[in-house]
DODO-439848 format. One record per residue (C-alpha): x negated, y, z negated; residue in three letters. Coordinates in nm, 2 decimals. Example, Ala and Ser with C-alpha at 12.3 -4.5 7.8 and 13.67 -1.06 7.14 Angstrom:
<marvos>
<east=-1.23 north=-0.45 up=-0.78 resn=ALA>
<east=-1.37 north=-0.11 up=-0.71 resn=SER>
</marvos>
This chain:
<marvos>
<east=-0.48 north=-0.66 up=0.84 resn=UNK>
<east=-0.31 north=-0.75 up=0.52 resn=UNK>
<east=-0.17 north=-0.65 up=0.16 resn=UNK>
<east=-0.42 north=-0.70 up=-0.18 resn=UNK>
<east=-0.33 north=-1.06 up=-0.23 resn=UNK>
<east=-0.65 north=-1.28 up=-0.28 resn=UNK>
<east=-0.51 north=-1.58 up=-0.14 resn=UNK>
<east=-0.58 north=-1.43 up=0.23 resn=UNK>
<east=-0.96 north=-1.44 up=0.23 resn=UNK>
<east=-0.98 north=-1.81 up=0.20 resn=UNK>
<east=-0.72 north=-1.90 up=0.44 resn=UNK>
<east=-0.88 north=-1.66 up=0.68 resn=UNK>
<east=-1.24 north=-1.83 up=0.65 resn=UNK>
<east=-1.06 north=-2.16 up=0.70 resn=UNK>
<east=-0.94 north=-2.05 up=0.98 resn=UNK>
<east=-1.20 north=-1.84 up=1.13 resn=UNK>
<east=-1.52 north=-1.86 up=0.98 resn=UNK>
<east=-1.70 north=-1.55 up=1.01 resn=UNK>
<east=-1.58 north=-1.45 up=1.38 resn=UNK>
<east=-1.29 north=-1.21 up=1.19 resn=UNK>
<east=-1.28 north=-0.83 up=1.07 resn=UNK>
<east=-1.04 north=-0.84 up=0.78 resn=UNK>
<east=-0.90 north=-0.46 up=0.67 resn=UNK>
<east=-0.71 north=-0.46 up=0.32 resn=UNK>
<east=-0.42 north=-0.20 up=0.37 resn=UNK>
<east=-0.50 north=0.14 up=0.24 resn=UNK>
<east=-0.13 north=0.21 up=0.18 resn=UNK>
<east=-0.09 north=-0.07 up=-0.07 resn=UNK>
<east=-0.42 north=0.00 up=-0.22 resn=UNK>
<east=-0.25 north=0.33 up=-0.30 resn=UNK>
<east=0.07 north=0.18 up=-0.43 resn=UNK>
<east=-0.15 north=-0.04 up=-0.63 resn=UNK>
<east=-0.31 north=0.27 up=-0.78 resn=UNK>
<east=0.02 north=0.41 up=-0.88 resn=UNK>
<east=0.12 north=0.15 up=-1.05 resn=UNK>
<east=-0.15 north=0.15 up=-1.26 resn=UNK>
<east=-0.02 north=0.51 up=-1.42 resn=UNK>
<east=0.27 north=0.56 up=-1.64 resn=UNK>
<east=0.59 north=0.66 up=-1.49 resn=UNK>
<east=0.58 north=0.94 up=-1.65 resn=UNK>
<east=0.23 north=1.05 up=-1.67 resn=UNK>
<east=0.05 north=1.35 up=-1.84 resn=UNK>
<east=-0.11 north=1.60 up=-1.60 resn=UNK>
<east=-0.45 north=1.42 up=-1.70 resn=UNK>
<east=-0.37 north=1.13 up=-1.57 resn=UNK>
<east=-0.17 north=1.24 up=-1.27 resn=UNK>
<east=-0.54 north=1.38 up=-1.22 resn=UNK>
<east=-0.71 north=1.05 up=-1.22 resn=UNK>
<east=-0.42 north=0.90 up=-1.03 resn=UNK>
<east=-0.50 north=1.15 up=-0.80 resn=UNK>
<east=-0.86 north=1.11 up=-0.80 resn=UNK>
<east=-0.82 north=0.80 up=-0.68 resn=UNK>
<east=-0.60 north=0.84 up=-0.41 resn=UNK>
<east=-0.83 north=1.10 up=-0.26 resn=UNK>
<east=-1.11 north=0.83 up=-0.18 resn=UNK>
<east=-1.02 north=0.76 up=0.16 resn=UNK>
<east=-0.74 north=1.01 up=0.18 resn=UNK>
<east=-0.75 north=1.44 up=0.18 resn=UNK>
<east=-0.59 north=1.47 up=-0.19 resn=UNK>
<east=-0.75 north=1.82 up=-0.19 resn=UNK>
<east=-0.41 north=2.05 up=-0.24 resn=UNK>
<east=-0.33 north=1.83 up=-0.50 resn=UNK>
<east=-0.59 north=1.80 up=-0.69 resn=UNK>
<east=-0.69 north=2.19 up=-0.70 resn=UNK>
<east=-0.32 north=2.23 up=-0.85 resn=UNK>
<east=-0.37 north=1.98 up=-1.10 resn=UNK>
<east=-0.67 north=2.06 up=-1.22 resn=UNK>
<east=-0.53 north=2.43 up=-1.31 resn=UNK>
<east=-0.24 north=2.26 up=-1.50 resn=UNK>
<east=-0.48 north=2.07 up=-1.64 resn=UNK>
<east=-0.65 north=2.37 up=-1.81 resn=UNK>
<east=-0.27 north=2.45 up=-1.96 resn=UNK>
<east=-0.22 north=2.14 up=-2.09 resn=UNK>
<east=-0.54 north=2.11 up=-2.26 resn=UNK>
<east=-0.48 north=2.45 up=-2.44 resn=UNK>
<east=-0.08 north=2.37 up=-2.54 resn=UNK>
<east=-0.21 north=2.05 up=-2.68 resn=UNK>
<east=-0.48 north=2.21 up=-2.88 resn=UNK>
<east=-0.22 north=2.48 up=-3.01 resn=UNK>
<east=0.10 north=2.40 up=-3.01 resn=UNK>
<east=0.21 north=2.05 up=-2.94 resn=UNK>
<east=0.62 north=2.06 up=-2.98 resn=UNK>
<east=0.62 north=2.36 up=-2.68 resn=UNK>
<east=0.36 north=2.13 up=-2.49 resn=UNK>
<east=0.61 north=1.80 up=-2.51 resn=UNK>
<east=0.88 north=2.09 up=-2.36 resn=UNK>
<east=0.63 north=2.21 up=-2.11 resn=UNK>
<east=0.54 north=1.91 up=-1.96 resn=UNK>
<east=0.86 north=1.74 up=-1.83 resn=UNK>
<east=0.91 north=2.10 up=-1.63 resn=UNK>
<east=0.54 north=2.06 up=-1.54 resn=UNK>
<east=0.58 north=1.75 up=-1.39 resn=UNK>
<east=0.88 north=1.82 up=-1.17 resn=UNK>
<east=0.67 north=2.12 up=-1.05 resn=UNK>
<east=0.39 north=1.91 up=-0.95 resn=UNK>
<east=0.62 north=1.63 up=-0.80 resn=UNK>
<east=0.82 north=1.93 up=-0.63 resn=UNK>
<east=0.47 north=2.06 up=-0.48 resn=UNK>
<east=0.39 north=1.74 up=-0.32 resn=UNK>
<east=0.72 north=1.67 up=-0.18 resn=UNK>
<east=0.68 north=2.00 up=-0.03 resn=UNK>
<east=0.38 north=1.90 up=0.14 resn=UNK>
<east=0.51 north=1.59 up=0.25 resn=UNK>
<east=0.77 north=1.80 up=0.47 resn=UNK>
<east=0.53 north=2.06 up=0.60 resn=UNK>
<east=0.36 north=1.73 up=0.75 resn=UNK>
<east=0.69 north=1.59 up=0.87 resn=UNK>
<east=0.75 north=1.95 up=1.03 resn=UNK>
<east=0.43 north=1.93 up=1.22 resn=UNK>
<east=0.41 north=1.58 up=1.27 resn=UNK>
<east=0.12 north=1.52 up=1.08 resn=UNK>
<east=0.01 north=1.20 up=0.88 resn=UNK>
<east=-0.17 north=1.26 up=0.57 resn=UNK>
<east=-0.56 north=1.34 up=0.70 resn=UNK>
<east=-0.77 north=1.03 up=0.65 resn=UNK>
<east=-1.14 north=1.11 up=0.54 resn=UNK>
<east=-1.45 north=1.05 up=0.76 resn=UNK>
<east=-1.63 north=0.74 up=0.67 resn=UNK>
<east=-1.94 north=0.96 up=0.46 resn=UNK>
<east=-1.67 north=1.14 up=0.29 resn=UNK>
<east=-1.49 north=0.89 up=0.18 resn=UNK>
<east=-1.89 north=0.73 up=0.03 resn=UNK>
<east=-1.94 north=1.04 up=-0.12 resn=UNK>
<east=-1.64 north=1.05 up=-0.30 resn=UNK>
<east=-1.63 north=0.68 up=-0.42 resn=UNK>
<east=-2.03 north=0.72 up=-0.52 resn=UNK>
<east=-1.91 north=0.99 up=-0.71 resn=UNK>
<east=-1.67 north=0.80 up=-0.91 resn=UNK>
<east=-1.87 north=0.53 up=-1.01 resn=UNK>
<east=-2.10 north=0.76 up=-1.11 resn=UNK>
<east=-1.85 north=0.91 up=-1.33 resn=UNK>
<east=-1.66 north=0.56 up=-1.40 resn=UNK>
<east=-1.69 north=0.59 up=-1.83 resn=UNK>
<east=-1.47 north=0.92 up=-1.74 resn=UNK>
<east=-1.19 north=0.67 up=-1.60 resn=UNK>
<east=-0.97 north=0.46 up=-1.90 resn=UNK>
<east=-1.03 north=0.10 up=-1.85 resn=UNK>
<east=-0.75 north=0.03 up=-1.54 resn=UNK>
<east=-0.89 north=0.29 up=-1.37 resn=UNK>
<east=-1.26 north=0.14 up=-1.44 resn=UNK>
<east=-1.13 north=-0.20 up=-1.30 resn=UNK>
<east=-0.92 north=-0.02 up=-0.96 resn=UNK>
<east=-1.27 north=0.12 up=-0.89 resn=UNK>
<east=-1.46 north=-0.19 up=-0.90 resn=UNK>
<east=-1.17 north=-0.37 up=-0.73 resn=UNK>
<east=-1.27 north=-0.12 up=-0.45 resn=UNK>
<east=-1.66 north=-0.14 up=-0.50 resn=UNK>
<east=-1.62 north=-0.55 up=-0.48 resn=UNK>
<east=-1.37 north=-0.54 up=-0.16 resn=UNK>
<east=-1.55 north=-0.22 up=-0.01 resn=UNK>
<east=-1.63 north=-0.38 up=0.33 resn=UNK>
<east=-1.29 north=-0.49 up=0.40 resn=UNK>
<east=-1.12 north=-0.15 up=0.24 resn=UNK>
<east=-1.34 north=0.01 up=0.54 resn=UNK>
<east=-1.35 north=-0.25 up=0.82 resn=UNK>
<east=-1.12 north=-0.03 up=1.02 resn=UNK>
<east=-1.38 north=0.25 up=1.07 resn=UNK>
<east=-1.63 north=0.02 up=1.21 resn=UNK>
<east=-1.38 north=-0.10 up=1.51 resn=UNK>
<east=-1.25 north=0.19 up=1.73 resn=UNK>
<east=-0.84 north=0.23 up=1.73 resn=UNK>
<east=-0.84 north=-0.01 up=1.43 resn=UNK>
<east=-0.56 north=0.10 up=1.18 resn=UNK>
<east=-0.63 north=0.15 up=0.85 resn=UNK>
<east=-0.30 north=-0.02 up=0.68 resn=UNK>
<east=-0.01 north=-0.27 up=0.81 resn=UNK>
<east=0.27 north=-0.03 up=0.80 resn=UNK>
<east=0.38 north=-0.11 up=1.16 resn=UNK>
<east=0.40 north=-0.50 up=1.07 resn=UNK>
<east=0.55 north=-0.43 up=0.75 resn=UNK>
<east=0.84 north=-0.23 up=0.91 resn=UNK>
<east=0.85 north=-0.49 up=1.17 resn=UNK>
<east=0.88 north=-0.78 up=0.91 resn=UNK>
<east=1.07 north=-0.56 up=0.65 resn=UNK>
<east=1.38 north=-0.57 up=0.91 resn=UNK>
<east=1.33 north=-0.90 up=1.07 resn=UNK>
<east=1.28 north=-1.16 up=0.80 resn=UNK>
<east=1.37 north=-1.24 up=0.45 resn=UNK>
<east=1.07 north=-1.26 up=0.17 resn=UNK>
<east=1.13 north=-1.56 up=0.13 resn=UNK>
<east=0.97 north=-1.64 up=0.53 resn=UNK>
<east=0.71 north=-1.39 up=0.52 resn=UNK>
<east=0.54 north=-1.60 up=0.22 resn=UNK>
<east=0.53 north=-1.90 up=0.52 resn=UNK>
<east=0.22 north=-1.64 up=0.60 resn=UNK>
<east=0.02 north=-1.72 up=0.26 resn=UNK>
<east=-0.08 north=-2.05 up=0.34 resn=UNK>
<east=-0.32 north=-2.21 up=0.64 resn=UNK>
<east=-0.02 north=-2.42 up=0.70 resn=UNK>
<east=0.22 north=-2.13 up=0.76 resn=UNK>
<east=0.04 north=-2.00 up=0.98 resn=UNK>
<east=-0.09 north=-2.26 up=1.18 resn=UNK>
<east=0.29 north=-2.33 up=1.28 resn=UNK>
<east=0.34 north=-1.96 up=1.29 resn=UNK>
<east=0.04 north=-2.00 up=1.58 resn=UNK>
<east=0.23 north=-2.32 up=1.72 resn=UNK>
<east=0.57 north=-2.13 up=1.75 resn=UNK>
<east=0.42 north=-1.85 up=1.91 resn=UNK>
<east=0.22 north=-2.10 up=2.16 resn=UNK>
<east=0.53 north=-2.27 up=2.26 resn=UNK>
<east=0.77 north=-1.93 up=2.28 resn=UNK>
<east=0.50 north=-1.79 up=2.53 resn=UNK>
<east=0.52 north=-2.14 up=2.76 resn=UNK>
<east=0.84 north=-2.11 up=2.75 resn=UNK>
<east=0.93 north=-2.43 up=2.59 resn=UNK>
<east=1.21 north=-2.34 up=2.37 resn=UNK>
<east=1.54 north=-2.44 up=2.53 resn=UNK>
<east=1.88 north=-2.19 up=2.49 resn=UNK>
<east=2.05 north=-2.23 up=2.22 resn=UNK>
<east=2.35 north=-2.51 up=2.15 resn=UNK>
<east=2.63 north=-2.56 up=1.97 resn=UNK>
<east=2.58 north=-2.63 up=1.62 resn=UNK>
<east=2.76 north=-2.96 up=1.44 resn=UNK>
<east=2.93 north=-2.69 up=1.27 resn=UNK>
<east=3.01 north=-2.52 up=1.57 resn=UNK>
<east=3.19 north=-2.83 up=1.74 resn=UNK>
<east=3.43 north=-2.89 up=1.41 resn=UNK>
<east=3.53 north=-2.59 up=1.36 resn=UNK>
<east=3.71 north=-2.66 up=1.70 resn=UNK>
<east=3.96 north=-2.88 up=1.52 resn=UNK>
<east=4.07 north=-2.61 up=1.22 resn=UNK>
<east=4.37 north=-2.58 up=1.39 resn=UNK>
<east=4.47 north=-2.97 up=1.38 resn=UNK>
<east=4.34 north=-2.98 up=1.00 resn=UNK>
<east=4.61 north=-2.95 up=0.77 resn=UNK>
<east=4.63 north=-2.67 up=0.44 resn=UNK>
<east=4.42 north=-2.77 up=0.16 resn=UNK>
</marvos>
């Protein structure tokens, strides 16, 4: 299980070969997805930002309310564009409001967002490539980013109680180490010492901790004098 960075692939096969089930993490497939979109996005493209989202994820509350803003935008912008530039900042925080809204009613039943069965989620995504001149050109290349990477953006389904993103280790590592250790990861070195570490922490080779060098002069600060 990892992030979108194409560096793991080939330190995987290094490592090993075909015997491996790699799973690309949904949740920053998604935050990928985002990114792609304005900050501040028309309801159109919130719609295809959406779209997108709903692949392997239920999107369907959200996209049934955007699509009737859509209709709304469509008309102010044919008739009246200086009330549609007022309209949609308040349009917008309605949306955002809606799906923050949602987002508690989960939290309240303790609820994750529903993640589609495997032939919805192929409908869908045939669907969309289908359809893929409707997308502007990032959202062309985020769907074949997902057509060429399908296998490993659905690995999880194929092995039972296999998550479908890394949000566990990224909570883990979030609070444990600094950035600047978890990119030890990216490389077959990292983590071949990463594997040696963990080989000798199990046998129980790592002695208690000494005093540092530090440690035993900072004995003598007393005896040192001012300055």
């Amino acid at each position: 299980m990892t992030d979108l960075d194409p560096s793991y692939p080939n330190v995987f096969e290094d490592f090993f070969g075909d015997n491996l089930v790699h799973q690309l993490c949904l949740m920053h497939l998604n935050k990928r997805i985002v990114q792609d979109f304005p900050k501040k996005p028309s309801i159109e493209q919130f719609l295809a930002m959406y779209k997108l989202l709903n692949i392997f994820y239920n999107r369907d509350h959200e996209l049934a309310v955007l699509e009737a803003m859509l209709e709304k935008e469509r008309e102010l912008k044919r008739t009246d564009e200086k009330e549609y530039m007022v309209w949609l900042p308040k349009a917008r925080r309605t949306f955002k409001a809606f799906v923050h809204e949602l987002k508690l009613q989960r939290r309240r039943e303790k609820k994750n967002l529903e993640q589609r069965p495997y032939a919805e989620a192929v409908d869908i995504f045939t669907g969309m490539i289908d359809r893929l001149s409707s997308f502007d050109k990032k959202g062309q290349k985020r769907l074949r980013k997902i057509e060429k990477n399908w296998d490993r953006f659905t690995a999880f389904y194929s092995v039972e109680g296999a998550p479908a993103t890394n949000n566990i280790l990224e909570n883990y590592y979030s609070t444990s180490l600094k950035t600047h250790h978890k990119k030890q990861f990216r490389t077959d070195k990292g983590i071949e010492n990463q594997m040696k570490l963990s080989q000798i922490k199990r046998a129980g080779m790592l002695e208690e901790s000494r005093r540092t060098l530090f440690e035993v002069f900072s004995r003598f600060k007393p005896f040192l004098a001012n300055g």
